[in-house]
PLY file of the C-alpha trace (Angstrom):
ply
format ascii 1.0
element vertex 133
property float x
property float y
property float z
element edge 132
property int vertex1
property int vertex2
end_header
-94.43 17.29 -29.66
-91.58 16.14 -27.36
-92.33 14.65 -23.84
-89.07 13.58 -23.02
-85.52 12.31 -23.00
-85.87 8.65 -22.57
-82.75 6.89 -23.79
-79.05 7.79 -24.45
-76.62 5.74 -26.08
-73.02 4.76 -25.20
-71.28 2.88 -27.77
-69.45 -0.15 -25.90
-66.95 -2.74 -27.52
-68.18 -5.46 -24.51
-71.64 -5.08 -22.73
-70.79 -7.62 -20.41
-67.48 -5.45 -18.79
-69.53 -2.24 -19.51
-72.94 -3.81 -17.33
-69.89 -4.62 -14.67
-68.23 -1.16 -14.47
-71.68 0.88 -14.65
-73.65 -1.49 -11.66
-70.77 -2.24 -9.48
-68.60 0.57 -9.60
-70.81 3.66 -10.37
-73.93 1.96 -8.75
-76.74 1.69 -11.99
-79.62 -0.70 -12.60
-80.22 -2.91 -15.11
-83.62 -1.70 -16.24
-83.66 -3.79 -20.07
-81.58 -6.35 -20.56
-83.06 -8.69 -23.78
-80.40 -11.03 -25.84
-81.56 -11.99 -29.60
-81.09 -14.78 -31.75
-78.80 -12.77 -33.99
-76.56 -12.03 -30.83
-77.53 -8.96 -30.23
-78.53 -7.52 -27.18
-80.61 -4.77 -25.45
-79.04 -3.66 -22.72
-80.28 -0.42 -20.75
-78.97 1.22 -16.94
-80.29 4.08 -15.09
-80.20 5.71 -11.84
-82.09 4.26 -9.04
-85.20 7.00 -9.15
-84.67 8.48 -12.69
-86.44 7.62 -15.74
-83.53 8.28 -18.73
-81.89 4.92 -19.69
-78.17 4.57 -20.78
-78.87 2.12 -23.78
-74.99 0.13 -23.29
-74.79 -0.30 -27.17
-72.45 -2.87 -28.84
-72.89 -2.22 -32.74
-71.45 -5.56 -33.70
-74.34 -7.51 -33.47
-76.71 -4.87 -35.00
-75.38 -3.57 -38.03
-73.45 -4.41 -41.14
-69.75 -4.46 -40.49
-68.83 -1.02 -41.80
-71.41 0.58 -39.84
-70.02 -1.09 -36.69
-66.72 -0.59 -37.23
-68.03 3.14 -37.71
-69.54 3.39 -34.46
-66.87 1.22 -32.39
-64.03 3.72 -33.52
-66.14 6.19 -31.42
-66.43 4.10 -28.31
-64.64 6.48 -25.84
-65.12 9.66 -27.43
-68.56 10.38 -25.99
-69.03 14.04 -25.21
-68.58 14.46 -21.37
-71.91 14.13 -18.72
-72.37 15.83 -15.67
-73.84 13.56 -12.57
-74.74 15.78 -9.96
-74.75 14.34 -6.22
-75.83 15.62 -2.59
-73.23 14.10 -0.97
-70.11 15.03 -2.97
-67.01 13.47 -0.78
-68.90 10.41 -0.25
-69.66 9.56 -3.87
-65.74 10.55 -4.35
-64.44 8.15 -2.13
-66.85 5.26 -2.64
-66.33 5.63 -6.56
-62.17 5.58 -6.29
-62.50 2.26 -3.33
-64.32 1.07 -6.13
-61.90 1.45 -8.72
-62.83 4.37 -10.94
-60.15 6.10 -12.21
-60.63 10.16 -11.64
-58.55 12.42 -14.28
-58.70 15.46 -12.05
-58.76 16.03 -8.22
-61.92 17.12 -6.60
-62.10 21.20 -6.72
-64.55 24.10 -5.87
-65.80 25.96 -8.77
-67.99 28.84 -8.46
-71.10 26.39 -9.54
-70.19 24.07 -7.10
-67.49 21.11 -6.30
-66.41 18.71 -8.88
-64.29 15.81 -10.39
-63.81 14.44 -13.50
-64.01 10.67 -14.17
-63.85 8.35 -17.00
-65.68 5.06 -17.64
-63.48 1.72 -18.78
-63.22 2.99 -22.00
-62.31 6.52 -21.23
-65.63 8.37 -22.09
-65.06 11.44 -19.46
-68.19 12.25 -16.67
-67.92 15.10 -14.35
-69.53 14.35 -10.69
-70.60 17.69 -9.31
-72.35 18.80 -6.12
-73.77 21.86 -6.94
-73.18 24.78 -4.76
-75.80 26.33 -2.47
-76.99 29.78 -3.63
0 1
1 2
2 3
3 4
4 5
5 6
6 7
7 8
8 9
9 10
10 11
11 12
12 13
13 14
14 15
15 16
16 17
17 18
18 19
19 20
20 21
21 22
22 23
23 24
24 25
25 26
26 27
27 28
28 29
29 30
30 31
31 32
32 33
33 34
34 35
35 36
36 37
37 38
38 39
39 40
40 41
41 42
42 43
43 44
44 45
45 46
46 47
47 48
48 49
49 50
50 51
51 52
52 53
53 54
54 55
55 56
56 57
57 58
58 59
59 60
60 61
61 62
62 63
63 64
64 65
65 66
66 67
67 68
68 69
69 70
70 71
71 72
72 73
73 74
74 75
75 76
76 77
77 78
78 79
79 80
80 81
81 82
82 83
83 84
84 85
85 86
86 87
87 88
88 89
89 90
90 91
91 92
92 93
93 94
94 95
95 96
96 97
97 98
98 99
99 100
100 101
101 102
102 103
103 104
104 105
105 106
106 107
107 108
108 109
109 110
110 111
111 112
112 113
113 114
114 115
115 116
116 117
117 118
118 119
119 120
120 121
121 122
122 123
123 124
124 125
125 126
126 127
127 128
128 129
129 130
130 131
131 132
């Protein structure tokens, strides 16, 4: 049976710029980061405290050329996340003096408050402070 979600995959065209944007801008960890011989390279992030790993995948170096060029015409068309935070305002703030670029203005919702952000290569994350209930 299932235990749990362990890794998720972003395709990337560049690890090295997406390992920049995702540790120095949105604040993630390197948790696997092994190069191969064939170029390839294993490259996982996470949340400081949380087990799932964002695998950072370039598809060049893995697969056969029409399978990469397959997988890099999705890069940026992820389906959007949801990152929840405590401290809404302050994540907002740090995130845009960092350089992220929000698509939407922070607003209350019913569930809570929220903005919507995209990573370098326009994948779209909502950061949400839930509301209290």
């Amino acid at each position: 049976m299932l235990r749990r979600l362990a890794h998720v995959t972003l395709y990337v065209r560049d690890c090295e710029e997406a390992l920049q944007f995702y540790t120095e801008k949105l604040g993630f960890e390197v948790r696997m980061s092994a190069k191969m011989d064939s170029g390839a390279w294993w490259l996982t992030v996470g949340l400081p405290g949380q087990e799932v790993e964002i695998v950072l995948h370039e598809p060049t170096h893995w697969h056969d050329q029409e399978t990469a060029e397959q997988m890099l015409a999705l890069v940026g068309k992820n389906p959007m996340w949801v990152w929840e935070t405590d401290r809404f305002d302050e994540t907002y703030a740090t995130f845009r003096e960092r350089g992220v670029r929000f698509v939407t203005e922070p607003r209350d919702q019913m569930y809570g408050r929220e903005a919507i952000f995209a990573d370098l290569y326009g994948n779209l994350f909502l950061l949400m402070e839930p509301a209290l209930v």
